[in-house]
C-alpha positions as CSV (number, residue, x, y, z in Angstrom):
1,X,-24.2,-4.9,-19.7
2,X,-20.8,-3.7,-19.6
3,X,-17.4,-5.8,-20.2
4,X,-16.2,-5.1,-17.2
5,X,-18.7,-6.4,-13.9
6,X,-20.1,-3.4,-11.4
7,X,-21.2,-4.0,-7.7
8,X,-23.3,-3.1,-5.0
9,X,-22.1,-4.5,-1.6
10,X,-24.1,-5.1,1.8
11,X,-23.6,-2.8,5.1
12,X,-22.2,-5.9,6.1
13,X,-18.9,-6.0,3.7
14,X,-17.4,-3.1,3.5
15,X,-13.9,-4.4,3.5
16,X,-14.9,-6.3,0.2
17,X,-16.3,-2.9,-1.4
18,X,-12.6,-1.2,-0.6
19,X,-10.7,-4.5,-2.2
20,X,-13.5,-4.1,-5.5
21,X,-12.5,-0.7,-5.5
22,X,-8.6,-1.0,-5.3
23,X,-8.8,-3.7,-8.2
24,X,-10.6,-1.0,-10.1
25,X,-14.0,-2.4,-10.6
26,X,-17.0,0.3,-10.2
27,X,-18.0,-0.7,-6.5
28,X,-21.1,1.1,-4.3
29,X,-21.2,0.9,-0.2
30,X,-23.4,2.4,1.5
31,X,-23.5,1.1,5.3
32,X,-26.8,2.8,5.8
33,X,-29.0,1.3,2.6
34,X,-31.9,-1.1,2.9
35,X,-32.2,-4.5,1.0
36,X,-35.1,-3.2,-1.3
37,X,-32.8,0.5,-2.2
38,X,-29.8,-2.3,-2.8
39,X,-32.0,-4.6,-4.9
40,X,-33.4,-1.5,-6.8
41,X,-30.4,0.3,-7.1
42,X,-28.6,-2.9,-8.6
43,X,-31.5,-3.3,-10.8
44,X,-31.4,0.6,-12.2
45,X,-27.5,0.4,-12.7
46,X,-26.8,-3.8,-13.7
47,X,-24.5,-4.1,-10.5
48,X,-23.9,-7.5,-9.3
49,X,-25.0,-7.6,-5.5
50,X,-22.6,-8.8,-3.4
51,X,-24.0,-10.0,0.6
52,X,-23.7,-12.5,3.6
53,X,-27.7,-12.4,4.0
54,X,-29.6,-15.0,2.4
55,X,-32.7,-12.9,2.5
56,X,-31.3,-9.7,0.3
57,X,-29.9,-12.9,-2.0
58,X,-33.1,-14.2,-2.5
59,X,-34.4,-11.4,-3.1
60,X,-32.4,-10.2,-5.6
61,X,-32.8,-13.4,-7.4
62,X,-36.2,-13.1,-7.5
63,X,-36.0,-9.6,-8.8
64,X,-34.1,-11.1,-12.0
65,X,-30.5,-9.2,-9.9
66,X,-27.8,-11.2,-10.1
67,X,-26.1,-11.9,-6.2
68,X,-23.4,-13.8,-4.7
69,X,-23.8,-14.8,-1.5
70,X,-20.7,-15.3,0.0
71,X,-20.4,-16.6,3.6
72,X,-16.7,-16.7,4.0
73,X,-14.6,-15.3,6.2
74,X,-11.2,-14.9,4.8
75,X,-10.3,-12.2,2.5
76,X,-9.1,-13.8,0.0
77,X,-11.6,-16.6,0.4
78,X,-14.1,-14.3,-0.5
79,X,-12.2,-12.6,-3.4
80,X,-11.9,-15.7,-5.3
81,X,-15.5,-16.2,-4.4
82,X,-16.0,-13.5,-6.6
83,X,-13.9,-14.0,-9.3
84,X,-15.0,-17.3,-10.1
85,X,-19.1,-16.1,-10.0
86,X,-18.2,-13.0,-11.4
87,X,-14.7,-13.5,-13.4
88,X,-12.8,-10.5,-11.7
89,X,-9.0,-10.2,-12.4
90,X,-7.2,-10.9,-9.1
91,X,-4.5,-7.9,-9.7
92,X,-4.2,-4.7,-9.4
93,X,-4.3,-2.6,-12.8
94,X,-2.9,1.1,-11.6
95,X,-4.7,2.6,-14.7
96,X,-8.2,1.1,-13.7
97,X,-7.9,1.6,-9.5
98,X,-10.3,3.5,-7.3
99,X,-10.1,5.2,-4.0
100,X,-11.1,2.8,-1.0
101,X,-13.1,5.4,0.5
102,X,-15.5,6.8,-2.3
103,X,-15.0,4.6,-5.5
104,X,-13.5,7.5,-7.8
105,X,-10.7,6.3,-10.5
106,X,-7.9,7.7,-8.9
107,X,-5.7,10.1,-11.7
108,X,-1.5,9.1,-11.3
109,X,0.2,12.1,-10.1
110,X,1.9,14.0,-13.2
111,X,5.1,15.7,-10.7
112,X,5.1,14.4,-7.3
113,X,5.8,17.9,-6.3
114,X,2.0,18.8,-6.8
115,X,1.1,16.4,-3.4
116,X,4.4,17.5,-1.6
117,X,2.2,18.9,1.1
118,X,0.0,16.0,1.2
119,X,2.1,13.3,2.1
120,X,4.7,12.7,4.7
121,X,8.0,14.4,3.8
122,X,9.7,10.2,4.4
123,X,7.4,9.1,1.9
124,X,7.7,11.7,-0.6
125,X,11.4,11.4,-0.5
126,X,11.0,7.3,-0.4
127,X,8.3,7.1,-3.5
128,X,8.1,8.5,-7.0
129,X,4.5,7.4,-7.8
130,X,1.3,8.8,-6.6
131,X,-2.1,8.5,-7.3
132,X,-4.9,10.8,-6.1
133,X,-8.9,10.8,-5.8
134,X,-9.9,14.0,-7.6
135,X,-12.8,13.6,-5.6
136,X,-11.8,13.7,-1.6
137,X,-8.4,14.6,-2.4
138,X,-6.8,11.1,-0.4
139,X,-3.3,10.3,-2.5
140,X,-2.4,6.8,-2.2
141,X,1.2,5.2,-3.2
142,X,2.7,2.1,-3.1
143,X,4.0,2.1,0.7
144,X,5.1,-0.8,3.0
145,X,1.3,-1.9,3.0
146,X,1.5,-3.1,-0.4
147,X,3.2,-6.2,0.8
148,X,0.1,-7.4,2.4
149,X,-2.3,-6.3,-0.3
150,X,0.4,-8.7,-2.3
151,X,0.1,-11.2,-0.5
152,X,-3.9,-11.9,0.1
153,X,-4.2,-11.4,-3.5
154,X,-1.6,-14.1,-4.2
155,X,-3.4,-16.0,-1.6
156,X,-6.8,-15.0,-3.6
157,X,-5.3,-16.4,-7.2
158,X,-4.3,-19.8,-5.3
159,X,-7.4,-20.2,-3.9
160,X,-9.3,-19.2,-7.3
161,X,-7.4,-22.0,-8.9
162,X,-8.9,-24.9,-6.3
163,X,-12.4,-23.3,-6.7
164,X,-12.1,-23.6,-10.6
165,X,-10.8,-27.7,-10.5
166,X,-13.3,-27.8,-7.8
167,X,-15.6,-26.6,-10.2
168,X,-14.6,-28.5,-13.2
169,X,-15.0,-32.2,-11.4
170,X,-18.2,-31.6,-10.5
């Protein structure tokens, strides 16, 4: 398996698959895929399945897939979930990230002036960094929504820190 931990996420999680993504891990969605194409695919391509139903979990355990079966709520609950099963890094690495939408690395911008047309003309004056999805084109930059990300990952760390002394009494 590789070093760093791929996933497959349930039609019911989709949110999760676009924070996988951000913090540049290798993350598959597909709202429309059936537990045994999930269990199969996960199989075919070591992915870690990641789902709220206890019936896809068990049967990706019993197919020798690992799962985490998560049943929080919160965000950032369920992110440190994950890191402590699966030992994801809780920040974003720019150099690693993938677009929210189809899971392609996105490539910085080399010369904001090649997505000039792309993006509002307040945030191309505002920002020097871009990033874009060679795939569907999307460029992303770090805009006043970065605050929030910030914070639920902060949040995310805190929380990873009481699962693992949690985890250590035991």
């Amino acid at each position: 398996m590789s070093s760093e931990p791929k996933f497959i996420v349930d039609n019911m999680l989709g949110s999760i698959a676009r924070w996988l993504r951000i913090l540049g891990y290798d993350t598959v969605y597909d709202r429309n895929a059936e537990d045994w194409a999930i269990v199969r695919r996960a199989q075919l391509e070591e992915r870690i399945i990641i789902t709220k139903d206890k019936g896809l979990h068990n049967r990706a355990l019993k197919n020798g897939v690992r799962s985490i079966l998560v049943w929080e709520e919160d965000i950032a609950d369920v992110l440190a979930h994950i890191a402590v099963v699966a030992g994801i890094k809780l920040s974003v690495d720019f150099d690693k990230t993938r677009c929210p939408e189809d899971n392609t690395p996105l490539i910085k911008v080399a010369g904001k002036e090649k997505i000039k047309d792309k993006v509002p003309p307040r945030v191309f004056s505002l920002h020097e960094d871009f990033w874009e999805c060679p795939r569907c084109g999307k460029v992303y930059w770090i805009g006043r929504h970065w605050r929030q990300i910030e914070k639920i990952l902060g949040e995310a760390r805190s929380k990873l820190e009481v699962y693992k002394l949690k985890t250590s009494l035991r």
